[in-house]
C-alpha positions in Angstrom: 8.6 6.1 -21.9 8.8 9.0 -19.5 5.9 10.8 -21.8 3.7 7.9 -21.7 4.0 8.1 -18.0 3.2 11.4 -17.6 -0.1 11.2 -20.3 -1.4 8.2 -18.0 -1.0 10.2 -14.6 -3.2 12.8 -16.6 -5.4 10.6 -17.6 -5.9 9.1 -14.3 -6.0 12.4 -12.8 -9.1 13.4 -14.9 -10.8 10.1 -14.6 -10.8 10.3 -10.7 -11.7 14.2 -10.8 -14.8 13.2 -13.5 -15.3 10.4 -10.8 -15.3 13.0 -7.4 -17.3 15.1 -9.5 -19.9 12.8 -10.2 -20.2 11.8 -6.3 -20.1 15.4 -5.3 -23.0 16.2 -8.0 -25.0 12.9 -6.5 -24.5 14.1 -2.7 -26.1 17.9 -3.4 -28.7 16.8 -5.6 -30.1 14.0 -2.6 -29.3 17.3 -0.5 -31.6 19.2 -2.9 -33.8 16.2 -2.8 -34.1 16.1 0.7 -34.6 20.0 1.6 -36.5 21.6 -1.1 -38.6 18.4 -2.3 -39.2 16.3 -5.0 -39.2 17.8 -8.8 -38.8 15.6 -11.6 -35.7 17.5 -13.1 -34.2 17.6 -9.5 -34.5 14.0 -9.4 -33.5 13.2 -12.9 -30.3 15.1 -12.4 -29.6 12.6 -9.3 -30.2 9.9 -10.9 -27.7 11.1 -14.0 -25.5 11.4 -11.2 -26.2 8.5 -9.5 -25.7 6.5 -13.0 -22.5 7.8 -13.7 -21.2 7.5 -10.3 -22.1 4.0 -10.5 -20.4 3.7 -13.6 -17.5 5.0 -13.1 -16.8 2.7 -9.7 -17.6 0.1 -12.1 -14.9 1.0 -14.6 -12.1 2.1 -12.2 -12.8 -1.5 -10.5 -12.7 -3.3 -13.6 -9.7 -1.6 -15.0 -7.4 -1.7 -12.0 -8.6 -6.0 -10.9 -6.8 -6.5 -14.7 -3.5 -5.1 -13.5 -3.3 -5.2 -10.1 -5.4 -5.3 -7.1 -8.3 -2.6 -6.4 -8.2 -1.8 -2.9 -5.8 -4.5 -1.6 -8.3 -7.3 -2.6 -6.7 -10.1 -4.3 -9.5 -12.2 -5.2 -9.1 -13.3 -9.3 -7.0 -9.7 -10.0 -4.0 -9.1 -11.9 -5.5 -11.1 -15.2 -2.8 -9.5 -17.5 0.0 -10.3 -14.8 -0.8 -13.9 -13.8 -1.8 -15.4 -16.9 0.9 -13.0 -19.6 2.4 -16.6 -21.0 -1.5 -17.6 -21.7 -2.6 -14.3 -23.2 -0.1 -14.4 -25.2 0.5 -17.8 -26.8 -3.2 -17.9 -27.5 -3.0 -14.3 -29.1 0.0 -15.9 -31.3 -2.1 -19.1 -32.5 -5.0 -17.3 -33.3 -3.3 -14.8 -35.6 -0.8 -17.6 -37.2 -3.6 -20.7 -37.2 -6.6 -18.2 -38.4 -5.5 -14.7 -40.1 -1.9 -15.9 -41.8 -3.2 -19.5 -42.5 -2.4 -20.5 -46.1 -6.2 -21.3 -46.7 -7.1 -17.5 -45.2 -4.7 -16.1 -47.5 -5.0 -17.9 -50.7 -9.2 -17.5 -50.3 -8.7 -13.7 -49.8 -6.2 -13.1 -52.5 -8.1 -13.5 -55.6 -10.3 -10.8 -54.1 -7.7 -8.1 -53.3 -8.0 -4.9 -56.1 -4.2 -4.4 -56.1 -3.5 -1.9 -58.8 -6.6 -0.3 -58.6 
């Protein structure tokens, strides 16, 4: 447990640094932008950063609404937390009513190369 604890702080460490990095990258290219003029690499590299910046707000909000609440908002968060019992009873139908279903398994078998 301990180790998987420590490999998601990492992770999360170099998510928000990729994440800073991509704000800090958008802020001096509108800097470039705005003191030494428009060129069309110039601005392509802003919008790259612009993109990714976007992006990544995107995922980090998305990510963190499913387990708890992104910046103290509680409007429709915590997915996993509030609806667990859901999540998982449909999780368990699905694989016992669809995938281990006598029909599903005798249709498949006849199929199967078992010594081969």
């Amino acid at each position: 447990m301990m180790m998987k604890n420590k490999q998601s702080k990492k992770n999360t460490r170099l998510a928000d640094n990729i994440l800073f990095s991509c704000v800090g990258g958008f802020i001096i290219m509108t800097a470039v932008v705005i003191f030494l003029g428009y060129s069309q690499w110039i601005s392509f590299l802003q919008l790259l950063f612009a993109s990714a910046m976007i992006g990544g707000i995107a995922d980090w909000y998305g990510v963190t609404s499913i387990y708890g609440r992104p910046l103290g908002i509680n409007w429709r968060t915590e997915i996993i937390i509030k609806q667990r019992a859901e999540l998982t009873s449909g999780i368990k139908e699905f694989i016992c009513e669809e995938i281990l279903s006598k029909e599903n398994i005798c249709e498949k078998l006849p199929t199967l190369d078992i010594v081969g």
